[in-house]
Structures are given as C-alpha cells and as structure tokens.
SEVEXTI-913326 format. One record per residue (C-alpha): x, y, z; residue number from 1; residue in one letter. Coordinates in pm, whole numbers, padded with zeros to 5 digits, always signed. Each point is the difference from the previous one (the first is absolute). Example, Ala and Ser with C-alpha at 12.3 -4.5 7.8 and 13.67 -1.06 7.14 Angstrom:
2
+--------+--------+--------+-----+----+
|      X |      Y |      Z |   i | aa |
+--------+--------+--------+-----+----+
| +01230 | -00450 | +00780 |   1 |  A |
| +00137 | +00344 | -00066 |   2 |  S |
+--------+--------+--------+-----+----+
***
This chain:
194
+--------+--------+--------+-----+----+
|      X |      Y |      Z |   i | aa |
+--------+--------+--------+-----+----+
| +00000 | +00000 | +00000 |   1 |  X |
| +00297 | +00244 | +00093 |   2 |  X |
| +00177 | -00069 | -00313 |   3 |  X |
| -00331 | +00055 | -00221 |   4 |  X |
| -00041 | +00381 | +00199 |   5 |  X |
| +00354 | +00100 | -00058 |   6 |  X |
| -00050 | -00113 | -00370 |   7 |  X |
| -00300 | +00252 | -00015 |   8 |  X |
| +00186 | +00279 | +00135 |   9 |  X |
| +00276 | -00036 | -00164 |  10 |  X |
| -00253 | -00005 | -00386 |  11 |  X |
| -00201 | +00281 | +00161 |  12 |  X |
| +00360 | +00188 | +00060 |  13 |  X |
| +00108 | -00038 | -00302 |  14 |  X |
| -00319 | +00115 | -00193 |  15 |  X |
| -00041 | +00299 | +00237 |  16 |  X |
| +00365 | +00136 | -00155 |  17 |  X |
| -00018 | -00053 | -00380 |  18 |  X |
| -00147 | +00334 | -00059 |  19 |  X |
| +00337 | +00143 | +00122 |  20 |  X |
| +00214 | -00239 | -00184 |  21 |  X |
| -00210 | +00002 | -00310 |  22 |  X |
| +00246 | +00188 | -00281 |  23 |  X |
| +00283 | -00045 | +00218 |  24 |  X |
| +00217 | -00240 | -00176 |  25 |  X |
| -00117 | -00189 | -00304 |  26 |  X |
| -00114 | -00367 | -00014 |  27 |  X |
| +00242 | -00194 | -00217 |  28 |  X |
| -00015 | -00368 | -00205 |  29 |  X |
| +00259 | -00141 | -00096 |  30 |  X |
| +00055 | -00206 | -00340 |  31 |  X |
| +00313 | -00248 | -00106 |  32 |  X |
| +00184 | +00058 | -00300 |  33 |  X |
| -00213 | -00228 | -00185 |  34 |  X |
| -00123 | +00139 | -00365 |  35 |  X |
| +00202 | +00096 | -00283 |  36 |  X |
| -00052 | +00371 | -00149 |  37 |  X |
| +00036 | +00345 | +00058 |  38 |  X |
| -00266 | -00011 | +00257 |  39 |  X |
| +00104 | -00315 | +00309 |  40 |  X |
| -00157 | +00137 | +00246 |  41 |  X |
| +00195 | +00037 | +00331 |  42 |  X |
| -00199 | +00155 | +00229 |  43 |  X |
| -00372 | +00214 | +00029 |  44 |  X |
| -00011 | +00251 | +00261 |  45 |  X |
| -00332 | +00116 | +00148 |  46 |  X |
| -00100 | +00326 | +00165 |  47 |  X |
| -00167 | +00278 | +00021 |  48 |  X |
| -00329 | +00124 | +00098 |  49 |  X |
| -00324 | -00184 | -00010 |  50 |  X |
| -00172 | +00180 | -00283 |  51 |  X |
| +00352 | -00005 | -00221 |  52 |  X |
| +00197 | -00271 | +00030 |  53 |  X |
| +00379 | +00026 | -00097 |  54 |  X |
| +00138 | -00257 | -00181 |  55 |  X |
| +00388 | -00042 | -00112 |  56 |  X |
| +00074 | -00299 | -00177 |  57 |  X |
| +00375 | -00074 | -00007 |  58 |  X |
| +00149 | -00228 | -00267 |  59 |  X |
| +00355 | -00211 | -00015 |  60 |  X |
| +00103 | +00151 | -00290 |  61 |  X |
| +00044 | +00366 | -00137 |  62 |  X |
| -00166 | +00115 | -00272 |  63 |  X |
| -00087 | +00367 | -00202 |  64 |  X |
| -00356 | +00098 | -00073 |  65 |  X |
| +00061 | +00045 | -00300 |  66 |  X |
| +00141 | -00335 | -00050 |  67 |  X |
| -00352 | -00193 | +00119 |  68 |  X |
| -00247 | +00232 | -00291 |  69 |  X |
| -00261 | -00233 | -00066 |  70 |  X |
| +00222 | -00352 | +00176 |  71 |  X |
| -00063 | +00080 | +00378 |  72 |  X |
| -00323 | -00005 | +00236 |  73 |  X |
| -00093 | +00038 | +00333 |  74 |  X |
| -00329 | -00107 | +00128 |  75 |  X |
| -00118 | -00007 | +00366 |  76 |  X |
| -00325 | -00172 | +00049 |  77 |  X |
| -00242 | +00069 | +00208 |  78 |  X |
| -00283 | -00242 | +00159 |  79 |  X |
| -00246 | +00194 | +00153 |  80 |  X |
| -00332 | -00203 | -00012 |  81 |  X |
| +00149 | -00294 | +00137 |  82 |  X |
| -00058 | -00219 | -00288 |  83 |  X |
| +00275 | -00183 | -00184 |  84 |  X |
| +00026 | +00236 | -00230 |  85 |  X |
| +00202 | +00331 | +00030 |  86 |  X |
| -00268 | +00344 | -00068 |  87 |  X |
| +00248 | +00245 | -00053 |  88 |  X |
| +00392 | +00024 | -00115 |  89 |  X |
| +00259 | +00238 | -00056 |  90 |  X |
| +00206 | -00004 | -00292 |  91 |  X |
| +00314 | +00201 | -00080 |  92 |  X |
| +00153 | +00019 | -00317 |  93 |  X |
| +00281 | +00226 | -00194 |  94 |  X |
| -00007 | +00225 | -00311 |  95 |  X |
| +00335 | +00038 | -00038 |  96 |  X |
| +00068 | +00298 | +00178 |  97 |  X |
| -00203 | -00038 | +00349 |  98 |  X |
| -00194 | -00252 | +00140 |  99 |  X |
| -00409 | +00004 | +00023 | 100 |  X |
| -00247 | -00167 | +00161 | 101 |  X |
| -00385 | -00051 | +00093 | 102 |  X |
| -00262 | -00163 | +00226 | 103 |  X |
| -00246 | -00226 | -00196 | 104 |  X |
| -00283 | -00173 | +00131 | 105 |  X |
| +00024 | -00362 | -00134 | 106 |  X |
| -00403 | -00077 | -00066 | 107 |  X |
| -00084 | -00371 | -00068 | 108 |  X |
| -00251 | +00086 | -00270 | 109 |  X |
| +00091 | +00340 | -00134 | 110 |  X |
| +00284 | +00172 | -00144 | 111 |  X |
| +00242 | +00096 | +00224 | 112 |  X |
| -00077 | +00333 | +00173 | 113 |  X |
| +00305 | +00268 | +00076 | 114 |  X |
| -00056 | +00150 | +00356 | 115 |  X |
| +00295 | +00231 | +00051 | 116 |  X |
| +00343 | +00104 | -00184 | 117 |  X |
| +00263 | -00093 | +00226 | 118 |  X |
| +00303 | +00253 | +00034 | 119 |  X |
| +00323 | -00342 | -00019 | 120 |  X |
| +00374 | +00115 | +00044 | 121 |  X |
| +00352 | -00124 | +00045 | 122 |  X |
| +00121 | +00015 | +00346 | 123 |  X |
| +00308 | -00187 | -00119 | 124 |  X |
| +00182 | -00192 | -00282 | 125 |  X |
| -00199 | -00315 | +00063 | 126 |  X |
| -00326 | +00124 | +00162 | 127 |  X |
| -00305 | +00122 | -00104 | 128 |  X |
| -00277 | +00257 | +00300 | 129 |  X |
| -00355 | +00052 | -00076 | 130 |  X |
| -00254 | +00067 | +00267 | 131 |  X |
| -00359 | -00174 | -00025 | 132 |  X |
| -00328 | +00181 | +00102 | 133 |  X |
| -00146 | -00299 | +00169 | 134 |  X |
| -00298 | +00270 | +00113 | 135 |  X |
| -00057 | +00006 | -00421 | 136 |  X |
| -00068 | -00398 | +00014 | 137 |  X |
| -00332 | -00133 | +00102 | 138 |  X |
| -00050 | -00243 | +00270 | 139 |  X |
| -00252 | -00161 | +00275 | 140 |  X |
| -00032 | +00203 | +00298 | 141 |  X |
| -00044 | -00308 | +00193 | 142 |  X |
| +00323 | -00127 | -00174 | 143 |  X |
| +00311 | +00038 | +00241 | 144 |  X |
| +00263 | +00023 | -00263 | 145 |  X |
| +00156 | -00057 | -00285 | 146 |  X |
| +00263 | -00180 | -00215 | 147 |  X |
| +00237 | +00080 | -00200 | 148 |  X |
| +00260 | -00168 | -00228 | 149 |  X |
| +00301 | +00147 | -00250 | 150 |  X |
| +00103 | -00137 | -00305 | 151 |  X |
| +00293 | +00100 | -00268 | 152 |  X |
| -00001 | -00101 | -00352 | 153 |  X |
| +00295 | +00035 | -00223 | 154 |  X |
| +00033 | -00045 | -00363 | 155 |  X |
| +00360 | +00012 | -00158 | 156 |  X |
| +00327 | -00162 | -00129 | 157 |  X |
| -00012 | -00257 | +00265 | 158 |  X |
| -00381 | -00075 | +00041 | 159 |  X |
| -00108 | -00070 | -00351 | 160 |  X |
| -00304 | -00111 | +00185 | 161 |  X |
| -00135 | +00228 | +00284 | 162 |  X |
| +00212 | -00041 | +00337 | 163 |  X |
| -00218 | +00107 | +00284 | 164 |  X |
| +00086 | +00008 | +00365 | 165 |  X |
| -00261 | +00017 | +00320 | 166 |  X |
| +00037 | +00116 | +00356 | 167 |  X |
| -00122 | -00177 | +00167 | 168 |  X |
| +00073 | -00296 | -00166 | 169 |  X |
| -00314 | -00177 | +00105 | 170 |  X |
| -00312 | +00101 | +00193 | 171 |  X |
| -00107 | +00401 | +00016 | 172 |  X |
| +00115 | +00274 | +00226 | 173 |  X |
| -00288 | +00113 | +00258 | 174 |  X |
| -00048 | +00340 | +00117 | 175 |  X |
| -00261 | +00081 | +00239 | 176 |  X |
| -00175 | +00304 | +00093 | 177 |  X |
| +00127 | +00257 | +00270 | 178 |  X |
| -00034 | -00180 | +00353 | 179 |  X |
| -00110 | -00399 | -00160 | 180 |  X |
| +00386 | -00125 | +00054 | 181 |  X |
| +00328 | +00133 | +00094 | 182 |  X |
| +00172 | -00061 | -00388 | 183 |  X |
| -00034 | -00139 | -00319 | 184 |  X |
| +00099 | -00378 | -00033 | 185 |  X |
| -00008 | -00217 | -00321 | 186 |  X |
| -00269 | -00230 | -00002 | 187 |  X |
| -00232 | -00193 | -00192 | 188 |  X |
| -00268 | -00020 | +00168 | 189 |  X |
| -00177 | +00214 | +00310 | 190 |  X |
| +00066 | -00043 | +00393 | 191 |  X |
| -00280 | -00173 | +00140 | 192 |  X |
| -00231 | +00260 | +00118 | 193 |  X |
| -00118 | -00155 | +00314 | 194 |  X |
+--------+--------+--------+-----+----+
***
C-alpha cells in the first residue's frame, strides 16, 4: 500500500511541474546510421510550444539545398483521430535556392487539402527546422493526444530506387495534451486509461 502512495505522488509531482519545464530543453530520438542517401536520419529533436511545435531533423550526412531540388523530402505525420491512419503531414521540400514547406490534411476520400505554408530552414549543414501549428490540425476534444512520425526520402546517384529513413523506426511518437503526462514517449499503442 505504501509503495502504491509514493508511486502517486511521485506521477502527481511530476505532472504538477511540466508547465515549467515545457520548452525547456527539447525532446530528442535517436536513429542508427542505417539508410543510404543524403537524408540518414540521425536524430529528431522536439520542442517548442504547444500550439507550434519545433522540429529539427538532423541527418548523418551533409548536404546543400540546392543539391536535394526535386530528390529530397521530409514528411512528419501526424495521427490525430486515433485511427491507423495519419490525418495530417508536413512535407518539406527544396527549389533550389531555399527550402519550402506546408501542412496538408491527408483526407481518405478527397483530394488532399493544404492547411498552412510552413516557414522550413537550415539550422545546420545536415539539418532541416520547421515549426508545426498543431492548433491548425483538427482533433477530438475528448482525444488526449496525438502522434506523430518523420520520414526522409531521397532520390539520387546512390538510391536509384527511393531510400527512405523513419524515426522512430517502428511504432509512433505520442504527445499528449498540457497536464495528460509528463513527456512524449514512442509508442504504438495508448496507456491503458484505467
């Protein structure tokens, strides 16, 4: 019984200070070395607020926007509903000269729908920033969060056929609203609610 009331306190503890942590220092997944291309991805950091979510996708490998013109995407995908299916993704692409990107919602049905242009940048020689509006996204309000997932594809000298890379490799990324859980944590599938 003692060990089941320190457990509480210490989840109710730890919920009670998130809104002072949240923003502080950036969730990060990491990804092995694992996919051939321009765009391996290394690592995804996370951050941000709650209605624009920061994202910074670092890659093993440098690489020049202008280099990637119509061979290199980014997607992050977005499961809002809580279907299998993702609602809404992210992609960022390059002209030549910068990079560009927008929010579509991904309709089962219908053609897909843009939501918002999405301002992308460089932070570095292998990374590409773009901030989400998740408050431009429509979900349940009964839902508690959402997932997310990135994905690269590269086109080029070495992938005749497209070379992708995911992070996380398997499963989804969940994000829950402001005071449901302390962080984010890759997962397939919901904590039981009970």
């Amino acid at each position: 019984m003692r060990r089941k009331v320190v457990a509480v306190a210490v989840a109710v503890g730890a919920v009670s200070v998130l809104p002072f942590l949240a923003g502080a220092e950036p969730e990060v997944f990491k990804d092995p070395d694992d996919t051939r291309g321009r765009l391996d991805i290394k690592r995804v950091e996370m951050g941000g607020s709650n209605d624009r979510v920061r994202y910074k996708i670092v890659t093993y490998p440098r690489w020049k926007t202008s280099a990637v013109r119509d061979q290199a995407y980014i997607v992050i995908l977005f499961d809002t509903f809580g279907n299998k299916r993702f609602d809404y993704y992210a992609l960022i692409g390059s002209n030549g000269n910068k990079l560009y990107g927008g929010l579509w919602r991904d309709r089962k049905n219908k053609s897909d729908r843009k939501v918002a242009n999405l301002s992308a940048w460089r932070p570095g020689k292998r990374s590409v920033g773009v901030r989400i509006p998740i408050g431009r996204m429509r979900w349940p309000e009964t839902r508690a969060f959402y997932r997310w997932r990135a994905q690269t594809l590269f086109t080029g000298k070495n992938c005749r056929s497209v070379c992708f890379d995911v992070v996380p490799n398997s499963g989804r990324v969940t994000v829950y609203r402001p005071g449901a859980s302390p962080t984010p944590t890759p997962t397939e599938t919901p904590p039981d609610a009970s």
